[in-house]
C-alpha positions as protocol buffer text, in pm:
chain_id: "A"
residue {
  index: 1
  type: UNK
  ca { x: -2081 y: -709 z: 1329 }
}
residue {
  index: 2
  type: UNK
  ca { x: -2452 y: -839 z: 1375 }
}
residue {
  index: 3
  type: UNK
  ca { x: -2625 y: -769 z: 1736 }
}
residue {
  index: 4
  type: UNK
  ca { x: -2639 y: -1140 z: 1802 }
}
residue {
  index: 5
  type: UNK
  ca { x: -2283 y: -1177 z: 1787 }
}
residue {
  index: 6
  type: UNK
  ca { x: -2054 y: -1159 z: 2093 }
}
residue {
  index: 7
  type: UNK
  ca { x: -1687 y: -1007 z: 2102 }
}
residue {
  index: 8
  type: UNK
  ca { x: -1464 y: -1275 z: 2255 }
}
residue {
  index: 9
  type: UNK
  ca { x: -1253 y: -1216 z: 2514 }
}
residue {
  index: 10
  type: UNK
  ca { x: -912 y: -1241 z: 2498 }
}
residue {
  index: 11
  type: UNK
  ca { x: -661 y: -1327 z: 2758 }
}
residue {
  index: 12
  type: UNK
  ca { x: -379 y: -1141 z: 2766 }
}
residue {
  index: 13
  type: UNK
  ca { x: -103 y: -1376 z: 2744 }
}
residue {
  index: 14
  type: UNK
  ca { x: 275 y: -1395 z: 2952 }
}
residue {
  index: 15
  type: UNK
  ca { x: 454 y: -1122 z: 2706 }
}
residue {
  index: 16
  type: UNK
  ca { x: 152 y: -877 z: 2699 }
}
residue {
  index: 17
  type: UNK
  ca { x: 80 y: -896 z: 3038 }
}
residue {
  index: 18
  type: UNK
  ca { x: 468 y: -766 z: 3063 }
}
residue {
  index: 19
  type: UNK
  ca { x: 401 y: -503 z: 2830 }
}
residue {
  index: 20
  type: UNK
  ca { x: 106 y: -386 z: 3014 }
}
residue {
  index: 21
  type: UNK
  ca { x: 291 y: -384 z: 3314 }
}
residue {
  index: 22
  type: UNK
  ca { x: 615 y: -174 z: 3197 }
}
residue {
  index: 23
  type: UNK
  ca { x: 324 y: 88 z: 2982 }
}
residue {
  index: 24
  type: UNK
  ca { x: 398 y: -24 z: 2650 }
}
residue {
  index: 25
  type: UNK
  ca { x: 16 y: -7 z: 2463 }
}
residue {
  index: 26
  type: UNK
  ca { x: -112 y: -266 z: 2266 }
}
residue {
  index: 27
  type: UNK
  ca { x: -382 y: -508 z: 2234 }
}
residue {
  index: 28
  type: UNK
  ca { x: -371 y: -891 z: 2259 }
}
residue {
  index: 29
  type: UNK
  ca { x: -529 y: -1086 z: 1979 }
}
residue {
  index: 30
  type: UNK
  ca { x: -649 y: -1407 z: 1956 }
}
residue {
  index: 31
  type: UNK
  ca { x: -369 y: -1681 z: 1988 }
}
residue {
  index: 32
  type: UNK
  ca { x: -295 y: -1815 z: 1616 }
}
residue {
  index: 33
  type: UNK
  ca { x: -357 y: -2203 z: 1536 }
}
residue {
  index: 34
  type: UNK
  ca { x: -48 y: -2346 z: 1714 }
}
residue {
  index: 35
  type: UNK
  ca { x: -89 y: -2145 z: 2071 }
}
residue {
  index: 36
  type: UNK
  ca { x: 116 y: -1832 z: 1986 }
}
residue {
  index: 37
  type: UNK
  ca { x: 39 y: -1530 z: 2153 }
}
residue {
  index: 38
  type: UNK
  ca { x: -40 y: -1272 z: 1891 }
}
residue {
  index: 39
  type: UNK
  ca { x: 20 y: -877 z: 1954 }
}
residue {
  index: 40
  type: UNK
  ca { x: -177 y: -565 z: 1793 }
}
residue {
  index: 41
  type: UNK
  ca { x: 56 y: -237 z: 1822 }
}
residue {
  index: 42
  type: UNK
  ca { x: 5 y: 82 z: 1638 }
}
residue {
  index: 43
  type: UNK
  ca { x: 273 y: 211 z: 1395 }
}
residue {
  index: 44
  type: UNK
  ca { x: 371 y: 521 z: 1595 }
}
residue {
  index: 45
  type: UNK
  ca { x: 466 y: 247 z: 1920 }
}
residue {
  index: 46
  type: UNK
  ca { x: 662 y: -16 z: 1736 }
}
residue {
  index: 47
  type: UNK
  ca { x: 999 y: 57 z: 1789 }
}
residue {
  index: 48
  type: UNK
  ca { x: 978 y: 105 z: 2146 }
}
residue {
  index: 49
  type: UNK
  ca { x: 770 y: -192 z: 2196 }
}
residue {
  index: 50
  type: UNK
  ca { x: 995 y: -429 z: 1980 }
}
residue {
  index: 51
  type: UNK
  ca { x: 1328 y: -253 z: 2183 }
}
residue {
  index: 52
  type: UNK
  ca { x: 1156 y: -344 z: 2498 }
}
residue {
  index: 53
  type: UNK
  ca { x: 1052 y: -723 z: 2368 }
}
residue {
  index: 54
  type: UNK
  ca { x: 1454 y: -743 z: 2232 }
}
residue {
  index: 55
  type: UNK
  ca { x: 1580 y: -626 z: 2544 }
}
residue {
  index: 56
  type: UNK
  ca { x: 1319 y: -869 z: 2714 }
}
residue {
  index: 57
  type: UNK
  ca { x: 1512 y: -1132 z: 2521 }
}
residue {
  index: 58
  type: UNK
  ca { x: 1330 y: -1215 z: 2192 }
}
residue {
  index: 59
  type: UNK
  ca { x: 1661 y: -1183 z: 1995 }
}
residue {
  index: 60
  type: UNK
  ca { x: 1526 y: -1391 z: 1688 }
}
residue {
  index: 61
  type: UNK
  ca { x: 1340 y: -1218 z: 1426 }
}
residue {
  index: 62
  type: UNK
  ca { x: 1227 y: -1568 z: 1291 }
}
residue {
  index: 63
  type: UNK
  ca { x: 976 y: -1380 z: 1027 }
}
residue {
  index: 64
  type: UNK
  ca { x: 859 y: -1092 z: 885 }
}
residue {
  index: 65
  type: UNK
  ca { x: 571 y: -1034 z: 629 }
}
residue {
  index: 66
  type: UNK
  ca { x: 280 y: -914 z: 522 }
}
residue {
  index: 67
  type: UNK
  ca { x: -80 y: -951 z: 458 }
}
residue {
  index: 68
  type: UNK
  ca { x: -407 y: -784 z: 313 }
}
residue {
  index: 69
  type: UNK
  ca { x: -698 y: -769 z: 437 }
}
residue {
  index: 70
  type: UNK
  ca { x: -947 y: -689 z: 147 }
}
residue {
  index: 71
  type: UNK
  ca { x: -968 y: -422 z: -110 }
}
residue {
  index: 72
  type: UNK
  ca { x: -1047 y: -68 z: 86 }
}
residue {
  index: 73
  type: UNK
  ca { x: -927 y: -272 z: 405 }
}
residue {
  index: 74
  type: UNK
  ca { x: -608 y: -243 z: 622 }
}
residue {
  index: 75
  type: UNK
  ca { x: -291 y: -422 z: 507 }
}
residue {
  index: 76
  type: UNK
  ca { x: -106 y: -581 z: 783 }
}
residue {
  index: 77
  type: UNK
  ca { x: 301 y: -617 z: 878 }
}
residue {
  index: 78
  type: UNK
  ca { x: 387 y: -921 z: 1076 }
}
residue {
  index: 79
  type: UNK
  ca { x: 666 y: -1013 z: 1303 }
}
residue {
  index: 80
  type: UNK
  ca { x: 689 y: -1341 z: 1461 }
}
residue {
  index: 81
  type: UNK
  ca { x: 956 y: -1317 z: 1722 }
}
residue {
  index: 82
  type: UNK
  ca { x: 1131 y: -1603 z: 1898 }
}
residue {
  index: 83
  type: UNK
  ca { x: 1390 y: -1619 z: 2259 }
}
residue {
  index: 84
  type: UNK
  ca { x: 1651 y: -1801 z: 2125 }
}
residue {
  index: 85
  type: UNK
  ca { x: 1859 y: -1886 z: 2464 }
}
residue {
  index: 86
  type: UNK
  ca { x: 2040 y: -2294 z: 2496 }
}
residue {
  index: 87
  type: UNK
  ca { x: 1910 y: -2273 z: 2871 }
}
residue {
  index: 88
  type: UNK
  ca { x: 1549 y: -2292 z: 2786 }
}
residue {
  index: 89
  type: UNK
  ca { x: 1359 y: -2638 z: 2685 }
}
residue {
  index: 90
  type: UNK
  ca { x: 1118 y: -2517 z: 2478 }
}
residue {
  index: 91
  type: UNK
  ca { x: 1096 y: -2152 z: 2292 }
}
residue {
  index: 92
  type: UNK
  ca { x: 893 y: -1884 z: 2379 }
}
residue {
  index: 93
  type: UNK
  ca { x: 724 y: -1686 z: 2119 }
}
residue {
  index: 94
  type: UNK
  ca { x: 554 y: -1372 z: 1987 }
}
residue {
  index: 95
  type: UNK
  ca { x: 394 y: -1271 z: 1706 }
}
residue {
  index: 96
  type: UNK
  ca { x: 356 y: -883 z: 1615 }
}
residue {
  index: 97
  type: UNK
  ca { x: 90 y: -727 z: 1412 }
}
residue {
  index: 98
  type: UNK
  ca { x: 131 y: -396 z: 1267 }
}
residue {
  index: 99
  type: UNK
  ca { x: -215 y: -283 z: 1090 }
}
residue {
  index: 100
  type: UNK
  ca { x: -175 y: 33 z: 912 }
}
residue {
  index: 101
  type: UNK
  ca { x: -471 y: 210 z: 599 }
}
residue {
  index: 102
  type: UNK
  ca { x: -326 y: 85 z: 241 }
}
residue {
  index: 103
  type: UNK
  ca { x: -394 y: 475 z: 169 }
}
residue {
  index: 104
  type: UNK
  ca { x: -60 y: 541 z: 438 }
}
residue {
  index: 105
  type: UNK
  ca { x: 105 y: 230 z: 460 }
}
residue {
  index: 106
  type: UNK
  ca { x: 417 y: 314 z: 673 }
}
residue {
  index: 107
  type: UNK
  ca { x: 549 y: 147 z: 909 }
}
residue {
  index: 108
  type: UNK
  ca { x: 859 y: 193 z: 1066 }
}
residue {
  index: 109
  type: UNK
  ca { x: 1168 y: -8 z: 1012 }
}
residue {
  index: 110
  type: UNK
  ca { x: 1255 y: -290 z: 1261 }
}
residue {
  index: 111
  type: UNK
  ca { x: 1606 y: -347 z: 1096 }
}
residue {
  index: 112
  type: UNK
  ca { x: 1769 y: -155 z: 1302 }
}
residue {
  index: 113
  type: UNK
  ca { x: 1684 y: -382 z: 1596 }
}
residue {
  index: 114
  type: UNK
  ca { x: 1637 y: -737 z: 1447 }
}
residue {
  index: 115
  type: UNK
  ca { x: 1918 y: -768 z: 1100 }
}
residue {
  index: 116
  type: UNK
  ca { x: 1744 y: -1036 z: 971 }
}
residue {
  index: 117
  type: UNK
  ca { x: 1409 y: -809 z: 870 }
}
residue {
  index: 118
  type: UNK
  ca { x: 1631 y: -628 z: 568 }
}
residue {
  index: 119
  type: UNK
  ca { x: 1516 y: -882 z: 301 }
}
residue {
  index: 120
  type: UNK
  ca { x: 1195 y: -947 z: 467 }
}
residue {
  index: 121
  type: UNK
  ca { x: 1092 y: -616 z: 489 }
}
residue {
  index: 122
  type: UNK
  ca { x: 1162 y: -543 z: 101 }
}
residue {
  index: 123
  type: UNK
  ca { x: 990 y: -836 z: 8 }
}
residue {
  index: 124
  type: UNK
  ca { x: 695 y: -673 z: 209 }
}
residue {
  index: 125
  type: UNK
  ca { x: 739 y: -340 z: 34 }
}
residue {
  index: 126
  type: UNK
  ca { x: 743 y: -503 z: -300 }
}
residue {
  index: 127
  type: UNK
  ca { x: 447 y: -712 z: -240 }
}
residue {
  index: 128
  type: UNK
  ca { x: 189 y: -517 z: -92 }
}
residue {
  index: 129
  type: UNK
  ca { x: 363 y: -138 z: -111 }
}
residue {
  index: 130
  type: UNK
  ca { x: 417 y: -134 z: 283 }
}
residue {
  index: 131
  type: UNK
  ca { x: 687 y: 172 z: 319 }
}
residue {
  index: 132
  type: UNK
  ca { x: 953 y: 72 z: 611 }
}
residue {
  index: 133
  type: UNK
  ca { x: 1058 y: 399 z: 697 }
}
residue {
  index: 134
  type: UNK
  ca { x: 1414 y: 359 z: 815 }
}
residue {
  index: 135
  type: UNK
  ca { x: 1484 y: 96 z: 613 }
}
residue {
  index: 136
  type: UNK
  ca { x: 1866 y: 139 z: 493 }
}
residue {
  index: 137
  type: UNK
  ca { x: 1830 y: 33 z: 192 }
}
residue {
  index: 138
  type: UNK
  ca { x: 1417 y: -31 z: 60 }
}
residue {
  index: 139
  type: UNK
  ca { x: 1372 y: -112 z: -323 }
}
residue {
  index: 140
  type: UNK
  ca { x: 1175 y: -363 z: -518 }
}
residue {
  index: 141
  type: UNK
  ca { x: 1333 y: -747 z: -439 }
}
residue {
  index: 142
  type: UNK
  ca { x: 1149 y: -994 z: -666 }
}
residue {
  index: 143
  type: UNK
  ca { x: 997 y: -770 z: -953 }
}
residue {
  index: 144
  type: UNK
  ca { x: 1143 y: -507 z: -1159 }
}
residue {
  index: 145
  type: UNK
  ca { x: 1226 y: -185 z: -1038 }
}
residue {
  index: 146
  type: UNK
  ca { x: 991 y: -4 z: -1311 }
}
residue {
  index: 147
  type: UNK
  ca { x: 669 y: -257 z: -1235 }
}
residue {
  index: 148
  type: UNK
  ca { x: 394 y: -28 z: -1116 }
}
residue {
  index: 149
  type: UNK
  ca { x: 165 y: -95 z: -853 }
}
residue {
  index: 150
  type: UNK
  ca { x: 203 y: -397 z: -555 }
}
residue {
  index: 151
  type: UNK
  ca { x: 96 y: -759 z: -723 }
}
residue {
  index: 152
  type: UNK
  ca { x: -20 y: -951 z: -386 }
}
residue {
  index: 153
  type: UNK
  ca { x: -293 y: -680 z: -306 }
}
residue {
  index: 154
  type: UNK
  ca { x: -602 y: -812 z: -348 }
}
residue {
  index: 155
  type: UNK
  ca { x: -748 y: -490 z: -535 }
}
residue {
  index: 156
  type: UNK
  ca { x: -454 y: -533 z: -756 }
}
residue {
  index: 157
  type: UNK
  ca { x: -543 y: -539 z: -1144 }
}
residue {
  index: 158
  type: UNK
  ca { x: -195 y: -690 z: -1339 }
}
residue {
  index: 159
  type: UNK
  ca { x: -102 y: -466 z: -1655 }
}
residue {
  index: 160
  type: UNK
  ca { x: -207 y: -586 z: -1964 }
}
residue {
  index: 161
  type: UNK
  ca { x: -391 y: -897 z: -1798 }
}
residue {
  index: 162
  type: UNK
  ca { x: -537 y: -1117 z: -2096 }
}
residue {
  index: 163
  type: UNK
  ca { x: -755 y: -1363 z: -1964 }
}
residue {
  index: 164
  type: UNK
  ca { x: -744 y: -1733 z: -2171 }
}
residue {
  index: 165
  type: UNK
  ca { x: -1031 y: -1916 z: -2203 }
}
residue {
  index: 166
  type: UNK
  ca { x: -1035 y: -2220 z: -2368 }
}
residue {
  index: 167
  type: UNK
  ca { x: -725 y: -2262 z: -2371 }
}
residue {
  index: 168
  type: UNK
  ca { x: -726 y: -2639 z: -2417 }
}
């Protein structure tokens, strides 16, 4: 980061401000486009925090995925969490990020806590290589058990790649 440039300040938002209060560590992130508040834990304090945000009533694991920063850069497991309750007008929501080195990417299984992250998470796996310890059952989803290496990482070089030119 260049001298001239100033590190914003971020407000801790409603559901970190809980966290904070009840000693769960994390660090709140800039909201994302549409106003949710966004959530950095490490790895070794997932579990508990996600128990804590279940128990606090975010009973909807509305998505989880994954993302890479750059080659030599820190991939990233999301969860994006939702109160589902028929007493509330509008839904309150929270979105997770897990950043862990693509040289140790393990992360520890939410499944247990949210059902809905089995599928999600093995799509993550398959994707980027993201290890969900835990997981009951974590194998490839969408390509072939035998395909080496994790296609949506952006150091990622495809087998055999043939590039066509010309091919008009």
């Amino acid at each position: 980061m260049a001298e001239t440039e100033e590190t914003a300040i971020v407000e801790a938002g409603p559901v970190s401000q809980w966290l904070a209060q009840n000693g769960f560590e994390h660090e709140s992130l800039q909201r994302d486009h549409s106003g949710v508040e966004i959530i950095k834990v490490s790895r070794d304090y997932l579990i508990p925090l996600s128990t804590a945000l279940y128990a606090n009533g975010f009973n909807y694991l509305r998505c989880q995925c994954a993302y890479d920063l750059g080659p030599s850069e820190d991939l990233v497991s999301v969860y994006h969490l939702v109160k589902v309750d028929d007493h509330v007008e509008q839904l309150e929501e929270v979105c997770v990020k897990v950043f862990v080195p693509r040289n140790d990417p393990k992360v520890p299984s939410v499944y247990w806590i949210w059902k809905a992250a089995d599928f999600q998470e093995r799509e993550s796996y398959d994707m980027y290589g993201i290890v969900y310890e835990g997981h009951p059952n974590l194998k490839r989803i969408l390509m072939p058990e035998d395909w080496v290496g994790w296609p949506l990482r952006k150091d990622y070089i495809s087998p055999d790649f043939h590039e066509l030119q010309d091919a008009y």
